[in-house]
ChimeraX commands (.cxc) that place a marker at each C-alpha (Angstrom):
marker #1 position 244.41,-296.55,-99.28 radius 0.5
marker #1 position 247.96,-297.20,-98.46 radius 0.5
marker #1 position 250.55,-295.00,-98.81 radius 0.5
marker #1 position 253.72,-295.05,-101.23 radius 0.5
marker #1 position 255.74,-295.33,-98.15 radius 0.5
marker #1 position 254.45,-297.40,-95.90 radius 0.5
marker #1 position 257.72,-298.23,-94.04 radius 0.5
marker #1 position 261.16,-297.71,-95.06 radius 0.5
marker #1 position 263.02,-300.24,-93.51 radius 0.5
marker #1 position 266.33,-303.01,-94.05 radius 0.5
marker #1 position 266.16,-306.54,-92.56 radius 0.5
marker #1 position 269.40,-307.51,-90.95 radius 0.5
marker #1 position 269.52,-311.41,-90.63 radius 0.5
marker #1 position 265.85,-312.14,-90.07 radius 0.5
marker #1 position 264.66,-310.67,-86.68 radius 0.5
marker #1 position 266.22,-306.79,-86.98 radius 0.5
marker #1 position 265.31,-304.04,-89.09 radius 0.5
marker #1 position 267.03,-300.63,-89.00 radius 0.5
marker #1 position 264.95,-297.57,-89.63 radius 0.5
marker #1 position 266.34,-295.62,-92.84 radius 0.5
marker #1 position 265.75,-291.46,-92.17 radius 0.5
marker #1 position 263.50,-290.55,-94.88 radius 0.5
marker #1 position 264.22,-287.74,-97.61 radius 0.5
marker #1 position 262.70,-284.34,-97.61 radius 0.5
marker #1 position 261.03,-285.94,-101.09 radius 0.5
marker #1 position 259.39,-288.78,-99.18 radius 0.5
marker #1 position 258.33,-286.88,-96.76 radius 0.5
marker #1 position 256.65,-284.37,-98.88 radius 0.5
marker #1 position 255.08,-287.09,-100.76 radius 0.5
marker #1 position 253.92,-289.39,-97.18 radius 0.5
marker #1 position 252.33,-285.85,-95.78 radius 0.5
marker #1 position 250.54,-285.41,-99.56 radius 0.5
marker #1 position 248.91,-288.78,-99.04 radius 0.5
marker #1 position 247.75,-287.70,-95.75 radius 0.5
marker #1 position 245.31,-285.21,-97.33 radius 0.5
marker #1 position 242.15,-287.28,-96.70 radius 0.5
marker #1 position 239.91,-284.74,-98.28 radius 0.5
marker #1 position 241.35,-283.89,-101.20 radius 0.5
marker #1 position 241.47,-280.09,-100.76 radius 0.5
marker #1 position 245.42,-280.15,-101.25 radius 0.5
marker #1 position 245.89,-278.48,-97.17 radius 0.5
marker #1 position 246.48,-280.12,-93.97 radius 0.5
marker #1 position 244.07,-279.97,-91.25 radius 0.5
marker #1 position 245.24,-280.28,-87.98 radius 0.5
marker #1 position 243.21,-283.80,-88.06 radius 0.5
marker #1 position 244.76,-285.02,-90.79 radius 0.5
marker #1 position 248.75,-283.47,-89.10 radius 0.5
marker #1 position 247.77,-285.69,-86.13 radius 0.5
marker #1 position 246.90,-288.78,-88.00 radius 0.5
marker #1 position 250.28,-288.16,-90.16 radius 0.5
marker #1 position 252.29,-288.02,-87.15 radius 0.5
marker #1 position 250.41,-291.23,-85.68 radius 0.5
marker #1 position 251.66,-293.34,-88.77 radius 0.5
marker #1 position 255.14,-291.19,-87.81 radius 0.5
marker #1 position 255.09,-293.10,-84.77 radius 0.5
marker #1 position 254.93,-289.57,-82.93 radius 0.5
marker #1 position 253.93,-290.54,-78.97 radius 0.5
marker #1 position 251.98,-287.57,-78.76 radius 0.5
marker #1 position 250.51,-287.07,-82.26 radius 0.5
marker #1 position 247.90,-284.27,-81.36 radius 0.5
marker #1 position 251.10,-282.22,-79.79 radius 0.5
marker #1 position 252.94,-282.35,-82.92 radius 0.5
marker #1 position 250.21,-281.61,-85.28 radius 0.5
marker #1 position 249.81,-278.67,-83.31 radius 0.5
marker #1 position 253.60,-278.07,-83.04 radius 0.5
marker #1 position 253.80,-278.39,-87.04 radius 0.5
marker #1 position 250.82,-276.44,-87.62 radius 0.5
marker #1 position 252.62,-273.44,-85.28 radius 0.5
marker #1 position 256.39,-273.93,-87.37 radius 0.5
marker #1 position 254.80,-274.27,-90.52 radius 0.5
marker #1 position 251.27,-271.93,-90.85 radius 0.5
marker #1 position 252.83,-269.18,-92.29 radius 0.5
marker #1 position 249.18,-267.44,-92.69 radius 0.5
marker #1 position 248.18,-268.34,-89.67 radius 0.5
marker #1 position 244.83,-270.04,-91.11 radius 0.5
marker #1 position 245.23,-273.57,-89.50 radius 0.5
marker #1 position 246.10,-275.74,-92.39 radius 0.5
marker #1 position 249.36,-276.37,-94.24 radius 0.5
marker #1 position 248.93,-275.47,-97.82 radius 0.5
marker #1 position 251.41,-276.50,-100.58 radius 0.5
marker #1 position 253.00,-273.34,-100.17 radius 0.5
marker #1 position 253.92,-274.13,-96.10 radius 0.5
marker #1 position 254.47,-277.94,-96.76 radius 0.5
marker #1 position 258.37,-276.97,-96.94 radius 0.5
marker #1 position 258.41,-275.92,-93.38 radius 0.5
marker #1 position 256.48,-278.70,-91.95 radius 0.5
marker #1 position 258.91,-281.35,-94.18 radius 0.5
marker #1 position 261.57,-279.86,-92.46 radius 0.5
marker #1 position 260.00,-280.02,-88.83 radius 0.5
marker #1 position 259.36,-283.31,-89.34 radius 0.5
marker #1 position 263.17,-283.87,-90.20 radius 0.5
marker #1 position 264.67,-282.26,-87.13 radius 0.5
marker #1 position 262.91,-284.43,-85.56 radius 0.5
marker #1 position 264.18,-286.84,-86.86 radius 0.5
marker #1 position 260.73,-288.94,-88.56 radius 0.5
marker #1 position 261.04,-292.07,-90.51 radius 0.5
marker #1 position 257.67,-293.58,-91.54 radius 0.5
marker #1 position 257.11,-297.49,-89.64 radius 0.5
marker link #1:1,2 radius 0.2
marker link #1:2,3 radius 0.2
marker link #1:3,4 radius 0.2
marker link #1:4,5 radius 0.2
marker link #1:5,6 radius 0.2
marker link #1:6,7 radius 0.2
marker link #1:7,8 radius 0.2
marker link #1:8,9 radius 0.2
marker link #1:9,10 radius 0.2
marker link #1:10,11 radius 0.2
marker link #1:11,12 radius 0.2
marker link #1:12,13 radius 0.2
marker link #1:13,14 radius 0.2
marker link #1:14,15 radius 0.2
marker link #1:15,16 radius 0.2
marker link #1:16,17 radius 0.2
marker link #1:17,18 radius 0.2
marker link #1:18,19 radius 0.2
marker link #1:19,20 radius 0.2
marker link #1:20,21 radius 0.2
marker link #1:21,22 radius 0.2
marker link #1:22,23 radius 0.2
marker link #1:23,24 radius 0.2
marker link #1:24,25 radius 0.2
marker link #1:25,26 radius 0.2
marker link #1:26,27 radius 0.2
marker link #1:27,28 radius 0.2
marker link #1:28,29 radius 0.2
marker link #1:29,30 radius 0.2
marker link #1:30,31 radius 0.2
marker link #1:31,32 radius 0.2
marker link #1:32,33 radius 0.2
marker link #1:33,34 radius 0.2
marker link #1:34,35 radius 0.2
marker link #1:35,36 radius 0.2
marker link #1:36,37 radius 0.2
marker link #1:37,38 radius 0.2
marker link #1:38,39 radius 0.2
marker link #1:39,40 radius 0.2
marker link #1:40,41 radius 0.2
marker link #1:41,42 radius 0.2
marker link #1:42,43 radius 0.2
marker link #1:43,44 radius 0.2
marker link #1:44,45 radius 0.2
marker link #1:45,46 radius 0.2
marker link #1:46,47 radius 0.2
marker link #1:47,48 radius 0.2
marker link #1:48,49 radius 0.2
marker link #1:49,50 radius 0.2
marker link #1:50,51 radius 0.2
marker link #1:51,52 radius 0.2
marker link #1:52,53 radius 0.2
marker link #1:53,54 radius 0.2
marker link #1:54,55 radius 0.2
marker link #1:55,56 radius 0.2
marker link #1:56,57 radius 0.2
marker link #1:57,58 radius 0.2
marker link #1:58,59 radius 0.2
marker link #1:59,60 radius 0.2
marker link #1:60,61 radius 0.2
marker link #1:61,62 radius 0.2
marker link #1:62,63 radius 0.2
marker link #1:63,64 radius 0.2
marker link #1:64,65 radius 0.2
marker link #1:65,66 radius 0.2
marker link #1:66,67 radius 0.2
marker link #1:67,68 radius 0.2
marker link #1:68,69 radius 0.2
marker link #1:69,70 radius 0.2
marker link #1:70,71 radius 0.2
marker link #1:71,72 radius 0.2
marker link #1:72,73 radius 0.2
marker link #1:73,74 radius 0.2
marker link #1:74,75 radius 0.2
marker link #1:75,76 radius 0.2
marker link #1:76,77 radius 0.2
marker link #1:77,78 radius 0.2
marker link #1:78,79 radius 0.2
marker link #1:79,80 radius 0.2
marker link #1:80,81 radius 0.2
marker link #1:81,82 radius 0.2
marker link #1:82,83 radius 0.2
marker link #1:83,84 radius 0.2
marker link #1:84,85 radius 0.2
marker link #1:85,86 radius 0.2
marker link #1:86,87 radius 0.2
marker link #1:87,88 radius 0.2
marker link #1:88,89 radius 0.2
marker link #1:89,90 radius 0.2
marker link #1:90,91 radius 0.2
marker link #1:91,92 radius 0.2
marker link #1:92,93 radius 0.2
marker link #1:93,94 radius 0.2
marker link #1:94,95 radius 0.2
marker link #1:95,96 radius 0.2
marker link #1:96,97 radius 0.2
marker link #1:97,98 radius 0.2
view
């Protein structure tokens, strides 16, 4: 399956590309295609596979970082309701999608 955003990059001359900070949009819609299961939540497998494609070095912290700023209920996956705050973890930290 790939993604609608599978990098969001501009080539300068032929050997440089410059990362381009995605929108809260995009980022809504990348973590949507992350859902592997269907069930329209966020596991904390699927957050750390997310944040591998992220280019996170330590995936498994962030999806457990996300799942603590976002899980508003406390019930270990990011529903549609709690997608806002883990969009905007993911921007403070400054995530582009390579």
């Amino acid at each position: 399956m790939s993604l609608i955003y599978p990098s969001i990059a501009i080539t300068i001359s032929n050997t440089k590309a410059l990362s381009v900070p995605l929108t809260a949009e995009q980022l809504t819609g990348f973590f949507e295609q992350c859902d592997k299961n269907g069930d329209g939540r966020l596991d904390r497998a699927e957050l750390k596979e997310a944040f591998k494609k992220l280019g996170a070095m330590l995936p498994s912290w962030r999806a457990a970082r996300g799942l603590y700023h976002a899980d508003l209920n406390g019930d270990g996956y990011i529903d549609e309701e709690e997608m806002t705050g883990l969009v905007n973890y993911a921007l403070r930290h400054g995530y582009t999608v390579k």
